[in-house]
N, CA, C and O atoms as CSV, one atom per row, in Angstrom:
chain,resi,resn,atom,element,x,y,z
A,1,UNK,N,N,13.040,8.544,0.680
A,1,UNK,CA,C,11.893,7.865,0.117
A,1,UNK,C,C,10.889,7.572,1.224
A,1,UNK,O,O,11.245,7.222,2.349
A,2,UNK,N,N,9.667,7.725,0.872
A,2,UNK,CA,C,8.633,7.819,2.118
A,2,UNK,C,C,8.001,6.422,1.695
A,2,UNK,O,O,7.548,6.085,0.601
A,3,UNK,N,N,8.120,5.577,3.099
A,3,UNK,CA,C,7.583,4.153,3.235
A,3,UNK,C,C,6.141,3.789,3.467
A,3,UNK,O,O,5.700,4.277,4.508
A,4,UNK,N,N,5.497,3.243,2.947
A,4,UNK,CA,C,4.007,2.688,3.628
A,4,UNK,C,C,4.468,2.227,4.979
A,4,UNK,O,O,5.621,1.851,5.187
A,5,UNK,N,N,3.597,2.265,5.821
A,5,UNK,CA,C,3.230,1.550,7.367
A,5,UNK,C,C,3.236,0.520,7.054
A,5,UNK,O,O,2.351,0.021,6.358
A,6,UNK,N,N,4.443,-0.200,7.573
A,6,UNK,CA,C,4.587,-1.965,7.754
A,6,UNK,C,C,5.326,-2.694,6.129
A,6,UNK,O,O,5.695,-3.843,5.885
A,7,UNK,N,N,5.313,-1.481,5.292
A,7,UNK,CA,C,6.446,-2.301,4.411
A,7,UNK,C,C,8.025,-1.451,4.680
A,7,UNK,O,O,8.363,-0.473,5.348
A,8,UNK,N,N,8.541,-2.158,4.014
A,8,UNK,CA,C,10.381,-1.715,3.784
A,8,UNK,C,C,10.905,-1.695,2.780
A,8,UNK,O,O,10.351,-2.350,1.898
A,9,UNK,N,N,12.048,-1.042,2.455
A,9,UNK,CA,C,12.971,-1.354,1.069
A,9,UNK,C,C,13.561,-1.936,1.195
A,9,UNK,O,O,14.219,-2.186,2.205
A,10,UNK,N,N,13.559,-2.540,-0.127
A,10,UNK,CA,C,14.655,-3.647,-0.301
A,10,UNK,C,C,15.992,-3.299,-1.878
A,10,UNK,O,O,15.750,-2.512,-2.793
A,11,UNK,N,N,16.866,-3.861,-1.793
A,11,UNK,CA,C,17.577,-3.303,-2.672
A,11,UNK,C,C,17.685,-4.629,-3.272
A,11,UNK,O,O,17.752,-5.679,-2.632
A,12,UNK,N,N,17.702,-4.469,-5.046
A,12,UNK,CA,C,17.662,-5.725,-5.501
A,12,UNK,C,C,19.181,-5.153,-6.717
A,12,UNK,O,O,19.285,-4.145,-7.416
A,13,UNK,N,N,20.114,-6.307,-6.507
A,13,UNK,CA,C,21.066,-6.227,-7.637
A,13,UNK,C,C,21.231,-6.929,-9.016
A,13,UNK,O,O,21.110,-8.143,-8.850
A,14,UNK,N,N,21.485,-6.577,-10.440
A,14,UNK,CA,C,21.443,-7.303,-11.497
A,14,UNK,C,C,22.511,-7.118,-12.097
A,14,UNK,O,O,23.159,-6.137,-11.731
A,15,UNK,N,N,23.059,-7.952,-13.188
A,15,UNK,CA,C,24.208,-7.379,-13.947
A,15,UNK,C,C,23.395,-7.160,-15.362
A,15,UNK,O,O,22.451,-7.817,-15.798
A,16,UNK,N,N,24.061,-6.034,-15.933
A,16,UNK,CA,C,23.686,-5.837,-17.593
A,16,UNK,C,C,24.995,-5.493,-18.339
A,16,UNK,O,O,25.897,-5.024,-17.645
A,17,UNK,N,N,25.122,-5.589,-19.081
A,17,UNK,CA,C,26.832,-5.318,-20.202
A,17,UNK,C,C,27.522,-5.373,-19.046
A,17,UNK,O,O,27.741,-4.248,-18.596
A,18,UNK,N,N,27.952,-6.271,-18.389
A,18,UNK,CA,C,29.347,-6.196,-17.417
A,18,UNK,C,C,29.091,-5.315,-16.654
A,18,UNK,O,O,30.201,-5.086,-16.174
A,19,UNK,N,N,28.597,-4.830,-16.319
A,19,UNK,CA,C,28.679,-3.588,-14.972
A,19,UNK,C,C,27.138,-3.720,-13.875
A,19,UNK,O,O,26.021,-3.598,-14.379
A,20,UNK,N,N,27.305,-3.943,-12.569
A,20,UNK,CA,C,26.585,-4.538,-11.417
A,20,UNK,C,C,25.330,-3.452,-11.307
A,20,UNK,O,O,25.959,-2.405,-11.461
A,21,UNK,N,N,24.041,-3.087,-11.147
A,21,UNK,CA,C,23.061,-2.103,-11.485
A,21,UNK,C,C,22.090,-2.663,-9.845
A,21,UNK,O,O,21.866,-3.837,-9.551
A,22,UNK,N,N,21.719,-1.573,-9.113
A,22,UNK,CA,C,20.913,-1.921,-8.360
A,22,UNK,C,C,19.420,-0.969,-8.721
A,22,UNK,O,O,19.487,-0.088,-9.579
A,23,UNK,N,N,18.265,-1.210,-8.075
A,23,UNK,CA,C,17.174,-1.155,-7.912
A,23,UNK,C,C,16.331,-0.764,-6.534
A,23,UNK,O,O,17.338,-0.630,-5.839
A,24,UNK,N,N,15.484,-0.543,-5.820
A,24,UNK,CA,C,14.945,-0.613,-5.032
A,24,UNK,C,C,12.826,-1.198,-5.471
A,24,UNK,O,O,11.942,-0.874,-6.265
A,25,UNK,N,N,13.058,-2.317,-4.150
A,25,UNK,CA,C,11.374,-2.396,-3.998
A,25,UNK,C,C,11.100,-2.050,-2.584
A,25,UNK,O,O,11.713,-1.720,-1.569
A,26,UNK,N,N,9.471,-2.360,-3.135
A,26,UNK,CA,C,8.848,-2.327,-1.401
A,26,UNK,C,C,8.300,-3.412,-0.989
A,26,UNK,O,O,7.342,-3.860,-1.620
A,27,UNK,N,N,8.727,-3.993,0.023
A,27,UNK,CA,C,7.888,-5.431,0.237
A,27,UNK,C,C,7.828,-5.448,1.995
A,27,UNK,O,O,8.441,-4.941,2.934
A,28,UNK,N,N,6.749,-6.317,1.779
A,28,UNK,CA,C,6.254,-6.637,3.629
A,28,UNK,C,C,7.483,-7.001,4.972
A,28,UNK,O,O,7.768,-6.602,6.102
A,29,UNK,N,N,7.959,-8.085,3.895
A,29,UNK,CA,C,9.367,-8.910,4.923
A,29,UNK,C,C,10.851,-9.445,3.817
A,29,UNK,O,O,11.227,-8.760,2.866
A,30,UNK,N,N,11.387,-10.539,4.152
A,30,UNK,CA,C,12.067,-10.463,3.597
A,30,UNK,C,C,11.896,-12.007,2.698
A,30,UNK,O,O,12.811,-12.486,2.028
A,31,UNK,N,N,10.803,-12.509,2.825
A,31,UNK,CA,C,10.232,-13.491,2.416
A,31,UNK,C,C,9.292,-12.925,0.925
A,31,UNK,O,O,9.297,-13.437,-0.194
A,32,UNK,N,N,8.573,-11.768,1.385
A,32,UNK,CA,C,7.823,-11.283,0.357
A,32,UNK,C,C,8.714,-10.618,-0.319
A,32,UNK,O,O,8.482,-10.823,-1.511
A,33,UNK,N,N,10.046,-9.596,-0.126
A,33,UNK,CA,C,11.194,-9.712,-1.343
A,33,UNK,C,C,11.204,-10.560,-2.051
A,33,UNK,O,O,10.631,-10.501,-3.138
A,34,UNK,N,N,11.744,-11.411,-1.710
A,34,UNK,CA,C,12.595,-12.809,-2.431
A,34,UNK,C,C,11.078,-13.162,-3.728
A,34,UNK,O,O,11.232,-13.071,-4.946
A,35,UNK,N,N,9.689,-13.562,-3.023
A,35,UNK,CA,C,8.656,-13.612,-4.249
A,35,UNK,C,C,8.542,-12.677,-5.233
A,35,UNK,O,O,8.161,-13.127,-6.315
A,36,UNK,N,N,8.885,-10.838,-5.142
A,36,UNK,CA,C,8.411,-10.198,-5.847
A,36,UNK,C,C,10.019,-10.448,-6.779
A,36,UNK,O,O,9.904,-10.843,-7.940
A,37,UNK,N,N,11.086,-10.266,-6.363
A,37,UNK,CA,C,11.600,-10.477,-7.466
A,37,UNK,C,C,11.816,-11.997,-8.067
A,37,UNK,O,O,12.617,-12.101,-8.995
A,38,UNK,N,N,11.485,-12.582,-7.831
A,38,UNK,CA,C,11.527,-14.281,-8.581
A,38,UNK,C,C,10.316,-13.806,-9.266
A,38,UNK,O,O,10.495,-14.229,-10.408
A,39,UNK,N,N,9.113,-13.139,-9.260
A,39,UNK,CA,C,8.198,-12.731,-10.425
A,39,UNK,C,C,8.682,-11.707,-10.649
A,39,UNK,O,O,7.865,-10.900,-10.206
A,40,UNK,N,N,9.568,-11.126,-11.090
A,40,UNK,CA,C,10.194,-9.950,-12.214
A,40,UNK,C,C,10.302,-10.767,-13.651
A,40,UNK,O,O,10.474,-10.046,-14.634
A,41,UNK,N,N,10.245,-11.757,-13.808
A,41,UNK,CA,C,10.187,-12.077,-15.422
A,41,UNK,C,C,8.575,-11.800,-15.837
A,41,UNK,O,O,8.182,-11.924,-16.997
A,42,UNK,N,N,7.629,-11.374,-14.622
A,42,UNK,CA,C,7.010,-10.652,-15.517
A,42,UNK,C,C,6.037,-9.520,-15.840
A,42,UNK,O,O,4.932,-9.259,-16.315
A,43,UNK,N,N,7.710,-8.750,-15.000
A,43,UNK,CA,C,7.402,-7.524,-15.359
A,43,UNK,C,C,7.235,-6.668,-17.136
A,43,UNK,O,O,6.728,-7.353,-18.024
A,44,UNK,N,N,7.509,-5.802,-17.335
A,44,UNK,CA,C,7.079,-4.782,-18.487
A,44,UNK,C,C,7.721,-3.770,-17.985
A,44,UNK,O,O,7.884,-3.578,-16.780
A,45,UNK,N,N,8.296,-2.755,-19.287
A,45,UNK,CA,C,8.764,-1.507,-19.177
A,45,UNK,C,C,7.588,-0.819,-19.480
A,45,UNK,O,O,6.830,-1.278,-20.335
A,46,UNK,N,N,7.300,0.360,-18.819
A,46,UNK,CA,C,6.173,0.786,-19.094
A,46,UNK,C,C,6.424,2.633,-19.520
A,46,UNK,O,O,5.601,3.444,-19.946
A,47,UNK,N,N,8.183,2.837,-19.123
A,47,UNK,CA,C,8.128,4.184,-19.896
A,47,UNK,C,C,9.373,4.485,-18.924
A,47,UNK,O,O,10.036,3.882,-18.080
A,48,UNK,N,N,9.306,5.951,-19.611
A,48,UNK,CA,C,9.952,6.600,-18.532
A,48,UNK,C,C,9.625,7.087,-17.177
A,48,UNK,O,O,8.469,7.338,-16.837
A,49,UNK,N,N,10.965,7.260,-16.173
A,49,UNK,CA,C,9.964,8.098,-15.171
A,49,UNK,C,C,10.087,9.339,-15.537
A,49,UNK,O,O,11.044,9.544,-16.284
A,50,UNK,N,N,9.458,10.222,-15.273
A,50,UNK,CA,C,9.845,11.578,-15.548
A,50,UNK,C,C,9.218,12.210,-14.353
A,50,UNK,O,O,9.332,13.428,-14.492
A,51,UNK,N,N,8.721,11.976,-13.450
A,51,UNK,CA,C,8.379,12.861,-12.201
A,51,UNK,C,C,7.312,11.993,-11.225
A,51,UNK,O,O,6.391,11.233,-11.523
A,52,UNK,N,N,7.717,12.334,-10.243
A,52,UNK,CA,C,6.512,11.936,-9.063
A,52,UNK,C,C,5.537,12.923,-8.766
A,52,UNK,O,O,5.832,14.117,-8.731
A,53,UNK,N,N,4.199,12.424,-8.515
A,53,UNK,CA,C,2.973,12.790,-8.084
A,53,UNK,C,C,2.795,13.299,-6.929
A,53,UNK,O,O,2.448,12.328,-6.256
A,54,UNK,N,N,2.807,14.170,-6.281
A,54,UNK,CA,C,2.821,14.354,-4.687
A,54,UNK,C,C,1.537,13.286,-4.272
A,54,UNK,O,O,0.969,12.979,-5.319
A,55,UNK,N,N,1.099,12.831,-3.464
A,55,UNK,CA,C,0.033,12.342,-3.236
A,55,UNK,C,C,-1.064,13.665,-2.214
A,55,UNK,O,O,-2.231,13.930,-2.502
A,56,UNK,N,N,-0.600,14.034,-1.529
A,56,UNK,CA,C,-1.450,14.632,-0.934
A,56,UNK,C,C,-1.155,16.057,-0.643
A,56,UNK,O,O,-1.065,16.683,0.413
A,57,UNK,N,N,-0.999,16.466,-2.204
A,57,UNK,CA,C,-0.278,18.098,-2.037
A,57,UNK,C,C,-1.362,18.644,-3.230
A,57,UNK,O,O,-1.890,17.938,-4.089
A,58,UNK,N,N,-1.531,20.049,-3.039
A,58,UNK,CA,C,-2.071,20.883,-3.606
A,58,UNK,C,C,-1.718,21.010,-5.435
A,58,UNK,O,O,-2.397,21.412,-6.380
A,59,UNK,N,N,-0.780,20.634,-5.358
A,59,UNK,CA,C,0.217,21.364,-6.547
A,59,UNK,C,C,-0.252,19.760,-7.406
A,59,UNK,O,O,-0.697,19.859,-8.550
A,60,UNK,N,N,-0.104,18.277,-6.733
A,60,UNK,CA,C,-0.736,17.185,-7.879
A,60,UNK,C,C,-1.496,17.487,-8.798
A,60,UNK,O,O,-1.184,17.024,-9.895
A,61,UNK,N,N,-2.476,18.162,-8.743
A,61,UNK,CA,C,-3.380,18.304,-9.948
A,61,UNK,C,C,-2.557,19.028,-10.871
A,61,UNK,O,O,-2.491,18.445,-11.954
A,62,UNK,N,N,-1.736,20.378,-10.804
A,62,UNK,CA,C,-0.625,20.781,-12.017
A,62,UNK,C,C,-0.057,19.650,-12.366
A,62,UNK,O,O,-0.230,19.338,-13.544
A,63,UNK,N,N,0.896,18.558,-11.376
A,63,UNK,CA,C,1.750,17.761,-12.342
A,63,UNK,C,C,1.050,16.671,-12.736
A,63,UNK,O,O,1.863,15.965,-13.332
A,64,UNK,N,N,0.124,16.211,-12.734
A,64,UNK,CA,C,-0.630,15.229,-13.155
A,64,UNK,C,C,-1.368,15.948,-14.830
A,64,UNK,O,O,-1.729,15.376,-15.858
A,65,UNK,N,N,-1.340,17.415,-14.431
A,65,UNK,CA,C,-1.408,17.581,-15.999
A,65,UNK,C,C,-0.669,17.988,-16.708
A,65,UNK,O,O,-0.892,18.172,-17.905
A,66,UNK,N,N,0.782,18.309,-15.909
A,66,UNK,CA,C,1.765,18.478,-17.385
A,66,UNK,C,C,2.248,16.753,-17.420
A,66,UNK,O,O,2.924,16.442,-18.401
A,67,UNK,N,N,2.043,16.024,-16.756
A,67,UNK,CA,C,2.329,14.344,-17.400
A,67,UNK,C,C,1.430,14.410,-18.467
A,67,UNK,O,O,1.747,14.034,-19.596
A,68,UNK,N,N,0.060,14.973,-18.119
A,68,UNK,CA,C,-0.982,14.217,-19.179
A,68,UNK,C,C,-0.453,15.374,-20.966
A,68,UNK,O,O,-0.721,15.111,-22.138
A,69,UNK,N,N,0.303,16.537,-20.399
A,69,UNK,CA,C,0.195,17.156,-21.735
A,69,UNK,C,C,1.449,16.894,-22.269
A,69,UNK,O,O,1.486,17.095,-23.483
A,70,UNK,N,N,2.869,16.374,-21.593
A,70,UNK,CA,C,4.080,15.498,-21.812
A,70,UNK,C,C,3.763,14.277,-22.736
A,70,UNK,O,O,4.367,14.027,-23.779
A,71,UNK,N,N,2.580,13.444,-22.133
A,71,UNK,CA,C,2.677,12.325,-22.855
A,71,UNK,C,C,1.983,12.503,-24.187
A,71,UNK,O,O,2.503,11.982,-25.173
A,72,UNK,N,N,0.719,13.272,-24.329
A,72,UNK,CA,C,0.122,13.736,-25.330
A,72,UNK,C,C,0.908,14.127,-26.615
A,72,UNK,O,O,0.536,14.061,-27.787
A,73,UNK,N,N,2.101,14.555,-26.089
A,73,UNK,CA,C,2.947,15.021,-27.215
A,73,UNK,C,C,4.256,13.896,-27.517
A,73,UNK,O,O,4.923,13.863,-28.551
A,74,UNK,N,N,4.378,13.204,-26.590
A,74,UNK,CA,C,5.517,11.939,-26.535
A,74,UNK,C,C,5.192,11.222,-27.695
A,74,UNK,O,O,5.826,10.209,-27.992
């Protein structure tokens, strides 16, 4: 996983039906962890993932439009 300059991952753990589920964020320190998940109540599901964007690759503009013709039909 490729990091921004000056943040880190953090691994966050939850339980759901009996069985332990982890996560990953990105935060500054380990102070700004601890805030982003104490505001996870209010987060939103917002979908599936179904693929990453290259950011600075040639080929983004194809997958940015089979997302847009994926969701069109979702």
């Amino acid at each position: 996983m490729k990091t921004l300059k000056g943040w880190k991952w953090y691994v966050v753990e939850y339980e759901h039906d009996g069985s332990n589920w982890t996560f990953d964020i990105l935060a500054r320190d380990d102070d700004d962890a601890s805030r982003r998940v104490e505001n996870l109540f209010n987060a939103k599901l917002l979908g599936q993932h179904v693929a990453t964007i290259p950011a600075a690759s040639g080929i983004s503009l194809v997958v940015r439009l089979m997302c847009w013709v994926r969701n069109l039909f979702a």
